[in-house]
C-alpha positions as CSV (number, residue, x, y, z in Angstrom):
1,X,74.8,74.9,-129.6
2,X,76.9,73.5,-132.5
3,X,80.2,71.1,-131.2
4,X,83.1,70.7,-132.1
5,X,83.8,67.4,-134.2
6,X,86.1,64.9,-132.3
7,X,87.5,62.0,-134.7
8,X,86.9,58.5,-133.0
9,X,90.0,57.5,-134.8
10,X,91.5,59.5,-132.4
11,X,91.0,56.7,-129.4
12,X,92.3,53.9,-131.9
13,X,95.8,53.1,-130.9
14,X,96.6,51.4,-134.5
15,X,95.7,55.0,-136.4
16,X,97.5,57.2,-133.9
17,X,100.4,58.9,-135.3
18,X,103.7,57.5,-134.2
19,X,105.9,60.7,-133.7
20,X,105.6,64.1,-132.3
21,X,106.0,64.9,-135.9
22,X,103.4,62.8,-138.0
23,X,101.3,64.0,-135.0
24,X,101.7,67.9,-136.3
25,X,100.6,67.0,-140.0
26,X,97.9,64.9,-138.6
27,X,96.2,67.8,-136.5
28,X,97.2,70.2,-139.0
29,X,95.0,67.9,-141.7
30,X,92.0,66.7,-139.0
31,X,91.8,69.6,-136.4
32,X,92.5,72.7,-138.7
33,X,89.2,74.3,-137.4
34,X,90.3,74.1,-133.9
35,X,93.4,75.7,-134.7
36,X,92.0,78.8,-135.9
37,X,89.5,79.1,-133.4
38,X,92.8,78.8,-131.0
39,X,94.5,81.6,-133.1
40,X,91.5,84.0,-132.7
41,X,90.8,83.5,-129.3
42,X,94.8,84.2,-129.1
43,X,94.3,87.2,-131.2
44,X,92.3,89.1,-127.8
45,X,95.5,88.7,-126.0
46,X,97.9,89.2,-128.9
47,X,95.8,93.2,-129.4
48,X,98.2,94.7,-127.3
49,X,101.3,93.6,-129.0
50,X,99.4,94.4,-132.6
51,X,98.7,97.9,-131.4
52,X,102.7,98.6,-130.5
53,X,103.4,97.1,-133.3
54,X,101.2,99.6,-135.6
55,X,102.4,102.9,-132.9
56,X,106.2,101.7,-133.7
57,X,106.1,102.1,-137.8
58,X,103.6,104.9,-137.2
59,X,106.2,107.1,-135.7
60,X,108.9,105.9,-136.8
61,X,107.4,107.2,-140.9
62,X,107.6,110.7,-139.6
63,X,109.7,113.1,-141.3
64,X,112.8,114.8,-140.1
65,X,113.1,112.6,-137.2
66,X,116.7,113.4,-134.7
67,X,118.2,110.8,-133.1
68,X,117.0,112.2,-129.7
69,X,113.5,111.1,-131.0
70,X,114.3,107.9,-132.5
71,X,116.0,107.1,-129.2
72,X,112.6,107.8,-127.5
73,X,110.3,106.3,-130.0
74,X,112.8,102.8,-129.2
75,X,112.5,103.4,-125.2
76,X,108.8,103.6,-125.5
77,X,108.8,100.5,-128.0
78,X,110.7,98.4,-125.3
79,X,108.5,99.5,-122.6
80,X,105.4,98.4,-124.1
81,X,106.5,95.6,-125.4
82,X,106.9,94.1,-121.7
83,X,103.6,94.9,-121.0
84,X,101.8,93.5,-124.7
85,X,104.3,89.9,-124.4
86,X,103.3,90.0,-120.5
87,X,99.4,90.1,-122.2
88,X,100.0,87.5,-125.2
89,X,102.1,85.3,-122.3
90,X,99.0,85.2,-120.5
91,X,96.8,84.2,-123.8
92,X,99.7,81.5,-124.5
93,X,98.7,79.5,-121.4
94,X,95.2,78.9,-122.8
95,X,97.0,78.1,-126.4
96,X,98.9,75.7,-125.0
97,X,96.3,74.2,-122.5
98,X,94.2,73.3,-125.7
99,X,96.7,71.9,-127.5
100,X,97.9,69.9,-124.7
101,X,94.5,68.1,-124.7
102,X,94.5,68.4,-128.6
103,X,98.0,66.4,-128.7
104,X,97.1,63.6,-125.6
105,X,93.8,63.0,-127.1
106,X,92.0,63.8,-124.0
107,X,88.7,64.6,-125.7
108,X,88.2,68.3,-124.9
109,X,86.7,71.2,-126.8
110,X,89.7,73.1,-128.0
111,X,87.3,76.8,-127.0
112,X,86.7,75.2,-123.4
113,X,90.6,74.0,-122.5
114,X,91.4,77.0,-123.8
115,X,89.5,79.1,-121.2
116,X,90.3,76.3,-118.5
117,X,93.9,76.8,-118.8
118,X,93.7,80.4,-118.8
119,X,91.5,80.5,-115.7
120,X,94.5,77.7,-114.2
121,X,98.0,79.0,-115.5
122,X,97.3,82.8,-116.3
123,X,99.6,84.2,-113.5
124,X,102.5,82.0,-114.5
125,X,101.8,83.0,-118.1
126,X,102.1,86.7,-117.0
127,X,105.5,86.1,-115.1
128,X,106.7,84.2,-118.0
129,X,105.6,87.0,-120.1
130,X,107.1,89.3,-118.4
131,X,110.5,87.4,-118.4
132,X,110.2,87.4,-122.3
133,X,109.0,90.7,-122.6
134,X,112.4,92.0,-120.4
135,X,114.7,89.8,-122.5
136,X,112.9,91.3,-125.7
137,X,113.2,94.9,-124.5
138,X,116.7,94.8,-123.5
139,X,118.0,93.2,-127.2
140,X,115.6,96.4,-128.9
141,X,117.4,98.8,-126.9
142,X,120.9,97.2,-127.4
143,X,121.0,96.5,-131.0
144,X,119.9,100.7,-131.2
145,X,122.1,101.5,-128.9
146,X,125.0,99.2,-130.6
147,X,124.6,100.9,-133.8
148,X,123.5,104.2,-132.9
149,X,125.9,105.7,-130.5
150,X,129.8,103.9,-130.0
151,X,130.3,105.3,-133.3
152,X,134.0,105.7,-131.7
153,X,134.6,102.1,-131.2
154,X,135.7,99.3,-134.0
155,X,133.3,97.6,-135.8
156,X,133.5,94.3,-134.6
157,X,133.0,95.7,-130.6
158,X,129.9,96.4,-132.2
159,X,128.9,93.2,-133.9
160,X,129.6,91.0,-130.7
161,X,127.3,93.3,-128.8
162,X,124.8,93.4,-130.9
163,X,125.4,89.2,-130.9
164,X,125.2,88.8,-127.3
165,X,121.6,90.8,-126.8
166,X,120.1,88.6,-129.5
167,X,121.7,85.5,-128.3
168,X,120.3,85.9,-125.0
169,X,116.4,87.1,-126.6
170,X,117.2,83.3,-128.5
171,X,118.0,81.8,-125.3
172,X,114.8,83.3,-123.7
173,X,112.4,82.8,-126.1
174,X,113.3,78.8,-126.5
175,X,113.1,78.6,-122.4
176,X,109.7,80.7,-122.3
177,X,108.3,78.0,-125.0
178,X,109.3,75.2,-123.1
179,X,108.2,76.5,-119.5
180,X,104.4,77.8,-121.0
181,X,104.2,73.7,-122.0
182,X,105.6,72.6,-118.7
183,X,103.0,74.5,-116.9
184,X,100.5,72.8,-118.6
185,X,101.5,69.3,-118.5
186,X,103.2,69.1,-115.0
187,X,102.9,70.4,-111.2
188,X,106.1,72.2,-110.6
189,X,107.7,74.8,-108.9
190,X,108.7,77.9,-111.2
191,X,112.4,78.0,-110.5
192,X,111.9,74.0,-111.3
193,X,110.9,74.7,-114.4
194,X,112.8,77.6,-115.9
195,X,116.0,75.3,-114.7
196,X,114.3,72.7,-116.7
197,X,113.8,75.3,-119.6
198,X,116.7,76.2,-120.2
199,X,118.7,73.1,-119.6
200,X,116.7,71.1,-122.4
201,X,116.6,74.6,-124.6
202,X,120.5,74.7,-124.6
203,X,120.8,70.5,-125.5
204,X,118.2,70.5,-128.0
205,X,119.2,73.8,-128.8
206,X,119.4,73.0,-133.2
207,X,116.0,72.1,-133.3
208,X,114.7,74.8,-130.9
209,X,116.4,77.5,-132.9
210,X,114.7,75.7,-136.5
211,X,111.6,76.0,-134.5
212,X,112.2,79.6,-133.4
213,X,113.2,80.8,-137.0
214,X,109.3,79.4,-138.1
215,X,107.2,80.9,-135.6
216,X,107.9,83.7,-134.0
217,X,110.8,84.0,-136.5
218,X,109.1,84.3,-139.6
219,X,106.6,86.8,-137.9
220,X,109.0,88.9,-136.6
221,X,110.6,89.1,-140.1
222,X,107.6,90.1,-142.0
223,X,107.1,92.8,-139.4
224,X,110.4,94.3,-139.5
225,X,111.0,94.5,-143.0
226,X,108.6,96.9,-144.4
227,X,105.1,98.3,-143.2
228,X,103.8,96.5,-146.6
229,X,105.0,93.5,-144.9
230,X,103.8,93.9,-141.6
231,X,100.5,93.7,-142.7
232,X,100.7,90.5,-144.0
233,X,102.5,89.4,-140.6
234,X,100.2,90.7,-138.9
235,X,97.0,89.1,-140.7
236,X,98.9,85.6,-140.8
237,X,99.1,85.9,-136.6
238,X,95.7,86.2,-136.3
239,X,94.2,83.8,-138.7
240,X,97.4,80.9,-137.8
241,X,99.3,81.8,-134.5
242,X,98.3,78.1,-133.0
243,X,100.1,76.6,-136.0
244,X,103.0,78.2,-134.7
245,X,102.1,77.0,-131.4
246,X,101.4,73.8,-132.4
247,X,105.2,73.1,-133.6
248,X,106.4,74.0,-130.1
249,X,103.9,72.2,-128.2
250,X,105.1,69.3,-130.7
251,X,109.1,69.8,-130.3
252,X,108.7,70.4,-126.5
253,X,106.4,67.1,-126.0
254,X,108.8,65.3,-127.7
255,X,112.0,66.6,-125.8
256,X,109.4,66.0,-122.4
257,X,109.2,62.4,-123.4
258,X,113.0,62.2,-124.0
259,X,114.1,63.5,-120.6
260,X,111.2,63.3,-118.1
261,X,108.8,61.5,-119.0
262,X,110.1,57.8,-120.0
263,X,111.9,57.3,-116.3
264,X,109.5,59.7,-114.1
265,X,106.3,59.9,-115.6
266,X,105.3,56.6,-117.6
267,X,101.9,57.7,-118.1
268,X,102.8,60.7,-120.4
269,X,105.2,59.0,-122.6
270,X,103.8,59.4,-126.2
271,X,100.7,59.8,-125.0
272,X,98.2,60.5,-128.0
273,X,100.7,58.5,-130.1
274,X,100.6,55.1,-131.3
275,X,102.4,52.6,-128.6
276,X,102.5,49.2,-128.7
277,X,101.2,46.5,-126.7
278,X,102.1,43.2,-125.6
279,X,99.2,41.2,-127.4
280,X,101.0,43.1,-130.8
């Protein structure tokens, strides 16, 4: 059986990077194999989500479609996608095992963590899922509904609806990311870490947005825009989802060693990175 390549630089304190992001780039350059092996084993969990995806522009091309219809095809659309984020959730916990193991430099197989922490985590990942899936459905149907049927209201009624259901998909989203990397990292109660989630997704919240807007942002663009386009969005989730993972398992390590780790848990600050020592 052919293995995976582990740099021994990577147990050399002097050529560890020495931030959560000179850490990205240097995974991104030495562990780019990994990554897409993450991104396709990813991709089994992600076929729901790719299916509804594909059903959703399928039907909504029809001709001579009344709004009745539209209102259905959206219902349906909301529906499954609880069930295919509740299914990619559940893929995520594996993602995020590996790269938790990638980014400490604990010397594991990214294939085997990633089956590990899918075998450890995959019911949280499925409540999690199901949490972002909710929050997902509920800003589809609102921004229909929104524009759709108050056509008797003012404008701007409108706008700070349609605000508030995406606000709160934002707000979901950012706490999802950081509770699928503090199930991975720590032993916690769930209502711990959601608390956790969203308190250090609302004061980091600049950066978690920036994040956000790359991955799934830029994903959920190119879907959205035009079927032409959601072929290509579609193709660039399978072949690089982990990259995208990567950058939040990198922004929520860092905001981990920020808040919890430095006072609670010494042994997990910047661990995997460069750190001093006394004899230096």
């Amino acid at each position: 059986m052919k293995k995976e390549i582990i740099r021994p630089s990577d147990y050399k304190q002097s050529e560890r990077p020495k931030s959560r992001l000179t850490q990205f780039f240097d995974i991104f350059k030495n562990r780019f194999v990994e990554l897409v092996k993450i991104s396709l084993l990813q991709t089994v969990f992600n076929l729901p989500l790719l299916a509804s995806i594909f059903f959703f522009w399928m039907m909504i091309g029809q001709e001579e479609l009344t709004t009745q219809r539209v209102m259905g095809i959206f219902f349906i659309a909301a529906g499954a996608l609880v069930i295919s984020m509740m299914s990619s959730f559940v893929g995520l916990t594996g993602s995020f095992h590996a790269l938790k193991k990638i980014a400490y430099a604990e010397g594991e197989f990214a294939s085997s963590s990633f089956f590990i922490g899918l075998k450890e985590e995959w019911k949280r990942g499925l409540l999690i899922g199901f949490i972002a899936g909710l929050s997902a459905g509920i800003a589809l149907l609102g921004i229909f509904y929104f524009l759709v049927f108050p056509s008797d209201i003012y404008d701007w009624i409108k706008g700070f609806g349609i605000a508030i259901v995406i606000i709160q998909l934002i707000v979901v989203l950012i706490a999802s990311y950081y509770s699928l990397a503090q199930v991975v990292v720590y032993t916690n109660t769930l209502r711990n870490i959601f608390k956790n989630s969203i308190i250090m997704g609302l004061i980091r919240f600049p950066i978690n947005l920036g994040a956000l807007i790359l991955y799934p942002g830029g994903f959920i663009a190119l879907v959205c825009i035009m079927p032409i386009t959601m072929y290509v969005g579609v193709g660039l989730m399978i072949l690089t989802a982990a990259f995208g993972h990567l950058v939040w398992m990198m922004v929520t390590l860092a905001a981990f060693d920020k808040y919890i780790n430095q006072e609670k848990f010494p042994d997990y600050y910047r661990k995997g990175l460069y750190q001093e020592t006394k004899e230096e």
